[in-house]
C-alpha positions in Angstrom: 0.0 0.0 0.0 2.7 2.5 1.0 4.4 2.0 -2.5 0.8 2.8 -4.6 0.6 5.9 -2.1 4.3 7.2 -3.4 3.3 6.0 -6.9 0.1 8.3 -6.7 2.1 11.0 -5.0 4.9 10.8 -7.5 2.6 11.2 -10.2 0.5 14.3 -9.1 3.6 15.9 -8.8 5.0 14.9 -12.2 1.6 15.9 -14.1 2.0 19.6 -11.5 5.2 20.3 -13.4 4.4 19.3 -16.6 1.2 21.6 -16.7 3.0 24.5 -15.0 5.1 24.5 -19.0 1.9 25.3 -20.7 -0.4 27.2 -18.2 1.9 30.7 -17.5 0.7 33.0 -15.3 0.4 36.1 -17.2 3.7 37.2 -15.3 5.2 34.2 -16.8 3.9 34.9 -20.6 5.1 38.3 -20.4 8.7 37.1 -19.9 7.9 34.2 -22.4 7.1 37.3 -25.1 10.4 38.6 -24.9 11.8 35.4 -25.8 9.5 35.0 -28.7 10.7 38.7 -29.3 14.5 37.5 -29.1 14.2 35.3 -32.0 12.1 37.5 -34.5 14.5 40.4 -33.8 17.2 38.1 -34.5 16.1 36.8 -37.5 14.5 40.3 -38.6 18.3 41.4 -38.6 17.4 44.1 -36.3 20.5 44.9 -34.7 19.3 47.8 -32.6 16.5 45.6 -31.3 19.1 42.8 -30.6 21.1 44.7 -28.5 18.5 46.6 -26.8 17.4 43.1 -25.6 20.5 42.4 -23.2 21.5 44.2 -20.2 24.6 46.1 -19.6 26.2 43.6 -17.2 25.4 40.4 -18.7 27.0 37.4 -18.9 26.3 34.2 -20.4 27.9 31.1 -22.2 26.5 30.9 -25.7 26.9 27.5 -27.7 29.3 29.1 -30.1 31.5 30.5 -27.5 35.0 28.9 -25.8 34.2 30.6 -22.8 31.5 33.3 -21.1 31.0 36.4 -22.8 29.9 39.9 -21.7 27.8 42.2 -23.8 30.4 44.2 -25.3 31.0 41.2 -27.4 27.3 40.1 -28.4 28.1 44.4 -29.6 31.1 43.4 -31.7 30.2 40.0 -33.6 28.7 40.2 -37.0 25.2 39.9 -36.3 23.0 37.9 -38.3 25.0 34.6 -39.1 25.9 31.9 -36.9 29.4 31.2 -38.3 28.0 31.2 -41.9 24.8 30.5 -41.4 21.5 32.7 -41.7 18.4 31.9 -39.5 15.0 31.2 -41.6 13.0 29.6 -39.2 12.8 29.1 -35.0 10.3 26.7 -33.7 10.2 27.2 -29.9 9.4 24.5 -27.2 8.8 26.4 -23.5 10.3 23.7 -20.8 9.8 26.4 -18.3 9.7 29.9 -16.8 10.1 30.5 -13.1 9.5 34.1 -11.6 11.7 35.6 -8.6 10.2 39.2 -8.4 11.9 41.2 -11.0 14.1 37.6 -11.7 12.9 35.2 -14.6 14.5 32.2 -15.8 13.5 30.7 -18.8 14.2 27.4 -20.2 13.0 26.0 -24.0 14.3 23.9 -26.4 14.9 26.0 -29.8 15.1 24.4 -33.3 16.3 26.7 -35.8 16.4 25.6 -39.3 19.3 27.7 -40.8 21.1 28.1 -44.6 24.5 28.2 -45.4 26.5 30.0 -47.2 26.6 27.5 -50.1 22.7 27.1 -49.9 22.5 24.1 -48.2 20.2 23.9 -45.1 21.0 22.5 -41.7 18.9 22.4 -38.7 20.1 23.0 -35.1 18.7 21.9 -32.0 19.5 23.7 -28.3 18.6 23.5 -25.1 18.3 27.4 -24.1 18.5 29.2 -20.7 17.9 33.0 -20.1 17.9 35.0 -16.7 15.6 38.4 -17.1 15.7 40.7 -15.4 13.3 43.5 -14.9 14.5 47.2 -14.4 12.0 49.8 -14.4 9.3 47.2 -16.1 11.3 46.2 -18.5 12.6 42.7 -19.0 16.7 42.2 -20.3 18.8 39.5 -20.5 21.3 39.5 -17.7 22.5 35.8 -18.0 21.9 32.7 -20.2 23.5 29.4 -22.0 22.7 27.5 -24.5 24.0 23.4 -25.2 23.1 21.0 -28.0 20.0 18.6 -27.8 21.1 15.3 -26.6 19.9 12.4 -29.0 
């Protein structure tokens, strides 16, 4: 009997966090927005936008990167490519978004189909992290990482 109770137990907890993904508060969907706004400026080519979107004193260990990077670099890369490539399409998959006052963290899974240089296409899978934070009610990115799908 004890072992169905911790099955039961186990389960209503399981199915809690696995709704919390796709019921946001309205808290929760505001911060989603600006990650849904991340992407379209990105593949918009909107630099100014791009930039606007990240806080002063971030830091955060993008994919593509050796080692942390600060926002004066996300400021001097060519924008627009990933080494070569040129975003065409994002499909995003929320995992989740947890709200500590004027703290959000935000995790999804972002598939970007991209082409290359030679016109070939290639599609990229990441598991994605960004902290927000809000300043005078506005949400930037003051940290974040980003790491291949896992087969």
């Amino acid at each position: 009997m004890q072992n169905f109770v911790i099955t039961i137990v186990v389960a209503l907890l399981a199915a809690s966090c696995f709704g919390q993904e796709s019921k946001l508060t309205p808290e929760q969907d505001q911060v989603w927005k600006m990650e849904e706004q991340y992407w379209r400026v990105f593949k918009a080519l909107n630099r100014d936008g791009y930039i606007a979107l990240w806080e002063e004193n971030f830091v955060g260990w993008p994919i593509s990167f050796p080692a942390p990077i600060r926002k004066d670099k996300i400021r001097s890369e060519p924008f627009g490519t990933l080494q070569g490539l040129e975003l065409k399409n994002v499909q995003l998959e929320p995992k989740a978004v947890q709200i500590f006052n004027d703290v959000a963290i935000v995790y999804y899974i972002a598939i970007g189909t991209y082409v290359r240089k030679d016109g070939g296409i290639e599609v990229e899978s990441l598991r994605m992290s960004h902290t927000w934070r809000r300043t005078n009610g506005v949400w930037r990115i003051i940290g974040g990482m980003s790491a291949p799908v896992q087969p």
